[in-house]
Backbone as CSV, one residue per row, in Angstrom:
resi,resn,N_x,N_y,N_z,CA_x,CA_y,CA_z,C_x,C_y,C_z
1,UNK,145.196,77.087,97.785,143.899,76.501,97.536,143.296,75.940,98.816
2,UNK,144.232,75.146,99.297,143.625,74.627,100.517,142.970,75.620,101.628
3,UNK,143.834,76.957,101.793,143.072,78.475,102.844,142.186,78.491,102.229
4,UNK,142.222,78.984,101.094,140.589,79.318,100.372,139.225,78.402,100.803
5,UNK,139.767,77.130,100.726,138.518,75.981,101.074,138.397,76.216,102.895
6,UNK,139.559,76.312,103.294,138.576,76.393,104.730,138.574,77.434,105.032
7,UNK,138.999,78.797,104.229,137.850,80.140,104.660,136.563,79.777,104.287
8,UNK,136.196,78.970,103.377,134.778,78.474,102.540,133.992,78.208,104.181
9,UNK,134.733,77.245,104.113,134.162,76.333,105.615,133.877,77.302,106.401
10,UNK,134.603,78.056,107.175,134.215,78.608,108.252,132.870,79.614,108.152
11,UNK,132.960,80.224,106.711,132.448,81.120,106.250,130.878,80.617,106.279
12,UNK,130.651,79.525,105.547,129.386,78.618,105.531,128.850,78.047,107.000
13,UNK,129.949,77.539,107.862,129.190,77.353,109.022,129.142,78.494,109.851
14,UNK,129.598,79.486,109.589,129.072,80.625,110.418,127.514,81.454,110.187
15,UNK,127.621,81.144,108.651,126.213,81.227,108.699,125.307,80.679,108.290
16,UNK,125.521,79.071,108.238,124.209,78.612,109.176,124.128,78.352,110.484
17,UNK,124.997,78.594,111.573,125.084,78.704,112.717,124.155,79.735,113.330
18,UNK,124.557,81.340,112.606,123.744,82.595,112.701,122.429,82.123,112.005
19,UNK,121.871,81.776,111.138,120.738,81.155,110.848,119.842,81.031,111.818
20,UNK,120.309,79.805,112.426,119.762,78.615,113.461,119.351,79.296,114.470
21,UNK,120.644,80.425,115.225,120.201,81.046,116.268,119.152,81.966,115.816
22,UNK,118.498,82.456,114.977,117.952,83.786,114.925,116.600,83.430,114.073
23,UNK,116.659,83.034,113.258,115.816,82.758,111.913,115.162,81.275,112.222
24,UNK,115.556,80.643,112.538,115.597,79.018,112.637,114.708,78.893,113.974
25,UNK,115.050,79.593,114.782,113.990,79.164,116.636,112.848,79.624,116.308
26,UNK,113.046,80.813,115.309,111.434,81.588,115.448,110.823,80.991,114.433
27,UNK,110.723,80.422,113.243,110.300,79.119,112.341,110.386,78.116,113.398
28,UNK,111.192,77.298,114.089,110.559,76.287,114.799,109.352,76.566,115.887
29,UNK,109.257,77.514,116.068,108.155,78.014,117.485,106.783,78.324,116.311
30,UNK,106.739,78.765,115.312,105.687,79.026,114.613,105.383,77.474,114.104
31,UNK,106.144,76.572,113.696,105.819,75.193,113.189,105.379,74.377,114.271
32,UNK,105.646,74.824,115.979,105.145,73.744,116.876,103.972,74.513,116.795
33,UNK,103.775,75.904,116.953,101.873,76.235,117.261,101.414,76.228,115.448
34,UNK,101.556,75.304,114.803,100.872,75.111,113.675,100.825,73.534,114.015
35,UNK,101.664,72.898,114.596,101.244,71.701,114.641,99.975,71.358,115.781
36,UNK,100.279,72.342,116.935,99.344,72.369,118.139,97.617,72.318,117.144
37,UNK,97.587,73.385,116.296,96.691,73.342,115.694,95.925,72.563,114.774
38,UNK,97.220,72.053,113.712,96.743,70.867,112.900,96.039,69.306,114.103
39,UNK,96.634,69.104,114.698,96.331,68.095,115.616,94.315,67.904,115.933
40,UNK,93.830,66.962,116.103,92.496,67.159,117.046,92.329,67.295,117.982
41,UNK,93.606,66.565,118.998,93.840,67.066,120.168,93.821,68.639,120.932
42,UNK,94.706,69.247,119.600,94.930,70.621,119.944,93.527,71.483,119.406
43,UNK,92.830,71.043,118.774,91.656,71.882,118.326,90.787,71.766,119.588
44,UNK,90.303,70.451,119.856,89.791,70.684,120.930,90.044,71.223,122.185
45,UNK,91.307,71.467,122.907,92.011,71.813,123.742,91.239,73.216,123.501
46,UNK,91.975,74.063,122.350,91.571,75.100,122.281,90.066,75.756,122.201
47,UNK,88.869,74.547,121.478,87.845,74.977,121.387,87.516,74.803,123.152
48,UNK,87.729,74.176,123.888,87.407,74.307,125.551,87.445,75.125,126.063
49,UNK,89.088,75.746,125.668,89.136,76.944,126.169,88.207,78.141,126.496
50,UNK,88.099,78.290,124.882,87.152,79.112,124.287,86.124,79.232,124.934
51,UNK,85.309,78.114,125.054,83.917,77.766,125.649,84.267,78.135,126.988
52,UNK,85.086,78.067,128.052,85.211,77.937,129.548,85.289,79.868,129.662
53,UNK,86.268,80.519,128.596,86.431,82.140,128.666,85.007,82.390,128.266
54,UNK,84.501,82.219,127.430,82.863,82.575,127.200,82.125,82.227,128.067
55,UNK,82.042,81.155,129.184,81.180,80.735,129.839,81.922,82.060,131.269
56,UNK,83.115,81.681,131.290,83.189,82.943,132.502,83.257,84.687,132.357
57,UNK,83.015,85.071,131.135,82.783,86.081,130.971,81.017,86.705,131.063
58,UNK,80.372,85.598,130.941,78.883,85.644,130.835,78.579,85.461,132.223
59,UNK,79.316,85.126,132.889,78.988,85.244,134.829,79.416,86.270,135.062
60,UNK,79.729,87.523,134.577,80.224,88.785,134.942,79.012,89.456,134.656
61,UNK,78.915,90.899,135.557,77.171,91.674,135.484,77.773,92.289,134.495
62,UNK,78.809,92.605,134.057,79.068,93.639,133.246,80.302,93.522,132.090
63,UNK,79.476,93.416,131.108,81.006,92.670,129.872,81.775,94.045,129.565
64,UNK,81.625,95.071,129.824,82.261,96.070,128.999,81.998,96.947,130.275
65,UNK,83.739,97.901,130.319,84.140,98.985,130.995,82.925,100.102,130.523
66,UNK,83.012,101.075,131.604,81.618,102.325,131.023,82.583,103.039,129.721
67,UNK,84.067,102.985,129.843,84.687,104.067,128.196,84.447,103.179,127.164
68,UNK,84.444,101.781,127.586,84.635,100.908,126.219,83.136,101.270,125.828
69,UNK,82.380,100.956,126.561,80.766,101.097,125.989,80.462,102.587,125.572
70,UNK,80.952,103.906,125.431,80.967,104.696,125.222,81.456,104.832,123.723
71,UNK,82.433,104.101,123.421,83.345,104.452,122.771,82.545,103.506,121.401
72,UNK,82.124,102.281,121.735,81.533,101.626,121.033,80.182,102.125,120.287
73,UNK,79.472,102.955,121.890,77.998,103.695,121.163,78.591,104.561,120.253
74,UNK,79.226,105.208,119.943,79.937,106.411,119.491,80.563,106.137,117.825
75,UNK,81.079,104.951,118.023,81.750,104.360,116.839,79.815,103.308,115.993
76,UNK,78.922,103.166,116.719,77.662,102.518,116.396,77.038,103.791,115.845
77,UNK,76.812,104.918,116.255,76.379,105.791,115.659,76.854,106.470,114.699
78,UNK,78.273,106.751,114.360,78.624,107.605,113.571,78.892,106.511,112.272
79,UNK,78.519,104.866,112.338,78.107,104.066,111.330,76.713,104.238,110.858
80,UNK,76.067,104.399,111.585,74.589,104.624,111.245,74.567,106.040,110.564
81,UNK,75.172,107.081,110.691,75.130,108.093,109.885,75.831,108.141,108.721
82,UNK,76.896,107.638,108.572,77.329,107.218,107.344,76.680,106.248,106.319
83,UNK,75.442,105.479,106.745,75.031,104.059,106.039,73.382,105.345,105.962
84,UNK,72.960,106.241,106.882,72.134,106.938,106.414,72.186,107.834,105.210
């Protein structure tokens, strides 16, 4: 009886050990950038961001590569023929 109970044991902390390493870091890394978010601190942080990439993308002469803008007229028109 007594082997049986600490095969139990080993058996149980081996896996929540394997847990922790694998399952457990990647739930704690998703719960700190949910907390980053819940926060006001972190909203604003991020809405700055936002605003500073928009403000330096609008100082560029040119927002879009010549394929991307191609690719976009292309995908704009063949909506317009479908909605025609």
């Amino acid at each position: 009886m007594r082997l049986f109970i600490y095969k139990c044991i080993i058996v149980f902390v081996g896996i929540y050990l394997t847990y922790n390493f694998t399952i457990g870091k990647k739930i704690d890394e998703y719960e700190n950038q949910m907390k980053y978010f819940i926060t006001d601190q972190g909203r604003e942080q991020f809405r700055d961001f936002i605003r500073k990439e928009l403000k330096n993308s609008l100082d560029n002469e040119n927002l879009l590569d010549i394929e991307d803008r191609v690719l976009i007229k292309k995908f704009i028109e063949k909506l317009n023929k479908e909605l025609n």
